[in-house]
C-alpha positions in Angstrom: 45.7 113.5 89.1 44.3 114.9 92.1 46.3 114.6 95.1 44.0 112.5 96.8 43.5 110.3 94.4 47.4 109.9 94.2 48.8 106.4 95.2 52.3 104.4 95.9 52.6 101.5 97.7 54.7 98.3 97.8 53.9 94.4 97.7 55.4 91.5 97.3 55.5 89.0 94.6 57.2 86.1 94.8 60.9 86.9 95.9 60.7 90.6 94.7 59.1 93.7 96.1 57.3 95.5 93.5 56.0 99.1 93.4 52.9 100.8 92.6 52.0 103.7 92.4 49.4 106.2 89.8 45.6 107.1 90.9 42.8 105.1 92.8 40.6 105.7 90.1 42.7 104.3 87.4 41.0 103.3 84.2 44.4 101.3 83.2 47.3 99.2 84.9 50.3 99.2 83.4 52.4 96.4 84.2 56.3 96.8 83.6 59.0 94.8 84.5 62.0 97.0 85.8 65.7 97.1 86.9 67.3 99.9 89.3 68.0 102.6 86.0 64.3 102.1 85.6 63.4 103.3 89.1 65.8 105.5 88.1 63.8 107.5 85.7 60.8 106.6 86.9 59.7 110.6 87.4 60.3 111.4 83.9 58.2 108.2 82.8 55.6 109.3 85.3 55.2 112.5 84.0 55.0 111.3 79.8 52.3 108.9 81.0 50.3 111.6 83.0 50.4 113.9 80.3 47.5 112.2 78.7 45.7 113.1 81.5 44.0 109.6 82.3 44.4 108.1 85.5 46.4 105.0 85.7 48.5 102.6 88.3 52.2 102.1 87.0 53.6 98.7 88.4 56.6 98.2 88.5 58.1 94.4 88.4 61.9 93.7 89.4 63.9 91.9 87.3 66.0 89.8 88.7 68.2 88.2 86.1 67.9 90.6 83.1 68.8 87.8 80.1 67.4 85.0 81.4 63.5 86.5 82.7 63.3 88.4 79.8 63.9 86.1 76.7 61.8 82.5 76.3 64.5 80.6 74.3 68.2 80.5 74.1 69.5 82.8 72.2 72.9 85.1 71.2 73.9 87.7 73.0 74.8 90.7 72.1 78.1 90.5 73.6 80.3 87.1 74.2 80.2 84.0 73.2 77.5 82.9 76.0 73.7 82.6 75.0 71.1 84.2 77.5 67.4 83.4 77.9 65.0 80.5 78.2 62.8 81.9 81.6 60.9 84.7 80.4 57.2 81.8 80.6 58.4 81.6 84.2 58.6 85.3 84.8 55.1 86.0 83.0 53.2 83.4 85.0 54.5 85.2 87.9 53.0 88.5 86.5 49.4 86.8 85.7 49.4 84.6 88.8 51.3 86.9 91.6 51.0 90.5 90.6 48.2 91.0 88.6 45.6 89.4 91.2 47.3 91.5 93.8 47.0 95.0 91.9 43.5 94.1 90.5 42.2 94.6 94.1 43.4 98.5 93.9 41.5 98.5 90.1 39.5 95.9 89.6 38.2 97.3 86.3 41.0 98.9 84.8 42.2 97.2 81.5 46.0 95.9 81.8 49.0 96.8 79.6 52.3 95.6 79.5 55.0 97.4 78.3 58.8 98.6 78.9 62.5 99.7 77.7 64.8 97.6 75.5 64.3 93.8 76.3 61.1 94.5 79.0 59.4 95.6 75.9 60.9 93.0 74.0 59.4 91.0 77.0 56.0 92.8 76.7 55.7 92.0 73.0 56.4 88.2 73.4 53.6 88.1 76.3 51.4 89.6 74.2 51.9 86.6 71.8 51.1 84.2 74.5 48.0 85.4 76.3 45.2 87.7 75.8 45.7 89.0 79.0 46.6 92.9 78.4 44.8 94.6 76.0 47.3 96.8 74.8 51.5 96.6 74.5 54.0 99.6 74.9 57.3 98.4 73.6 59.9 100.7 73.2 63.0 100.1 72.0 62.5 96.5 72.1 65.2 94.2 71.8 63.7 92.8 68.6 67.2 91.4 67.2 66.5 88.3 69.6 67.3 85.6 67.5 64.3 83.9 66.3 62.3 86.1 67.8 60.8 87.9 63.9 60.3 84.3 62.7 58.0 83.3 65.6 56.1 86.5 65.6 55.3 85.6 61.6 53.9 82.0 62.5 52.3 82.7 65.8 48.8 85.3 66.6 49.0 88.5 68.5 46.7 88.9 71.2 46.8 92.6 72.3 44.4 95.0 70.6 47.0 98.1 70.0 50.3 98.3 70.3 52.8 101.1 70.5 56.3 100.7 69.6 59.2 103.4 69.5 63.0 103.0 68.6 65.8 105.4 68.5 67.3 106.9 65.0 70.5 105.7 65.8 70.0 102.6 67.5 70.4 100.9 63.8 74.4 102.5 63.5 75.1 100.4 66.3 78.5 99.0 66.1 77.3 95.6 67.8 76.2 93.9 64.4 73.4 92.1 66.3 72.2 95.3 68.0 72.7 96.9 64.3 70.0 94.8 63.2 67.4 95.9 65.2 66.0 98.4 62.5 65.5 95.8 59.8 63.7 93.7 62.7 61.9 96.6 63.9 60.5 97.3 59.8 59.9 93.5 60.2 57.3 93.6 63.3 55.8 96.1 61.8 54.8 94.8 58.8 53.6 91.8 60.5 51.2 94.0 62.5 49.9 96.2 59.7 49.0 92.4 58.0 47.3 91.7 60.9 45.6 95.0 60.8 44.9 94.9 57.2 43.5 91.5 56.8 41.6 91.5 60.0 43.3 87.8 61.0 44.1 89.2 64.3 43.4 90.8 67.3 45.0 94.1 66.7 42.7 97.2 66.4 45.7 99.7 66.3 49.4 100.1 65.8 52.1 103.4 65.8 55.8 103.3 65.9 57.4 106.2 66.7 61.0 107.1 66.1 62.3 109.3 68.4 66.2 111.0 68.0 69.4 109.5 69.6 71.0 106.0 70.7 69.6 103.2 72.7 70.9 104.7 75.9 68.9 108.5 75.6 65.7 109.4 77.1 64.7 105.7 78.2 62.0 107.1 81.0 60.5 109.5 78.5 60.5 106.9 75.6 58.4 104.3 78.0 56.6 106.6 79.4 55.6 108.3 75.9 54.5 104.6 74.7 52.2 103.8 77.6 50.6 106.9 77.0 50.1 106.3 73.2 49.2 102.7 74.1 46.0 104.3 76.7 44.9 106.8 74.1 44.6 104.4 71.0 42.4 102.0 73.1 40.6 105.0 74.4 40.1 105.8 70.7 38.7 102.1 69.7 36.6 102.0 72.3 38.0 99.3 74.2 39.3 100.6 77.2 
């Protein structure tokens, strides 16, 4: 993007300062919630998005309380005997009713996605399932091992037209045998989206999943950055953007 056309800026939303940043002509928002490793590797993501060459504001969402924003139900966690979850409704409606209105006035015409890393993109893909809000979903890595999460997404409609998912060669030799599962999920969601492709039941236009070398813990600003950027181009390709 042109350096004028370059943007960052901050706002608030609720009880957290969000950032913004991207191009003032964006065709897409792209709507992420974040912790601090995000911000972290926010250049890398930057640069994997902007590769595509098509301008677009990156917003980026603090998370507050990582389990219990992300996930809508109870459910096991990875690690102790403690569940996590149950708040991820109350962190969405603060993303349609606080962010999105506020960032819409910078791009009033760019279409909206909603993506991120491990369980933001689990996050991304659940919201996705509840309103037809964003048009497209970049989940990678998602945290699909949340339990129950593979049996809702078979009884309930996604709403996003494409989606672009990614996942880590080795993330399914993890030792954690709830973590380990995530590949089996992962074969799961897809197959429930290619249905939904196939049969035309759905919404979805567009799917791609992506595996990418290394662990859960490599390359996570790439990875997100790489799915946004598939995300933009497939609805570029359908003609919905």
């Amino acid at each position: 993007m042109s350096d004028e056309k370059k943007m960052e800026k901050h706002f608030s939303a609720g009880d957290r300062e969000c950032r913004i940043c991207g191009s003032s002509d964006a065709s897409f928002i792209l709507i992420q919630p974040c912790d601090d490793h995000d911000l972290e590797t926010g250049k890398e993501e930057l640069e994997a998005i902007g590769a595509e060459k098509i301008p677009f504001l990156l917003v980026m969402v603090p998370v507050l309380d990582w389990g219990r924003e992300l996930v809508p139900w109870k459910a096991k966690a990875p690690y102790g005997n403690t569940d996590f979850g149950s708040d991820a409704a109350g962190f969405l409606k603060l993303i349609t009713g606080r962010v999105i209105p506020q960032t819409r006035i910078l791009a009033p015409d760019a279409k909206l996605l909603i993506g991120g890393y491990s369980l933001a993109g689990f996050f991304a893909l659940w919201s996705t399932f509840q309103t037809d809000t964003f048009a497209g979903c970049a989940a990678a890595s998602p945290s699909v091992w949340v339990d129950g999460w593979i049996p809702y997404a078979q009884t309930h409609a996604p709403l996003a037209a494409v989606y672009s998912l990614s996942l880590g060669d080795k993330e399914a030799r993890a030792k954690n045998p709830l973590l380990r599962s995530v590949g089996t999920c992962m074969n799961q969601q897809i197959d429930i989206f290619r249905k939904d492709i196939d049969e035309k039941c759905g919404s979805i236009l567009n799917m791609n999943f992506q595996m990418n070398p290394g662990n859960h813990f490599q390359n996570s600003g790439k990875r997100t950055g790489d799915a946004f950027a598939l995300a933009m181009r497939m609805l570029m390709n359908t003609g919905k953007q």
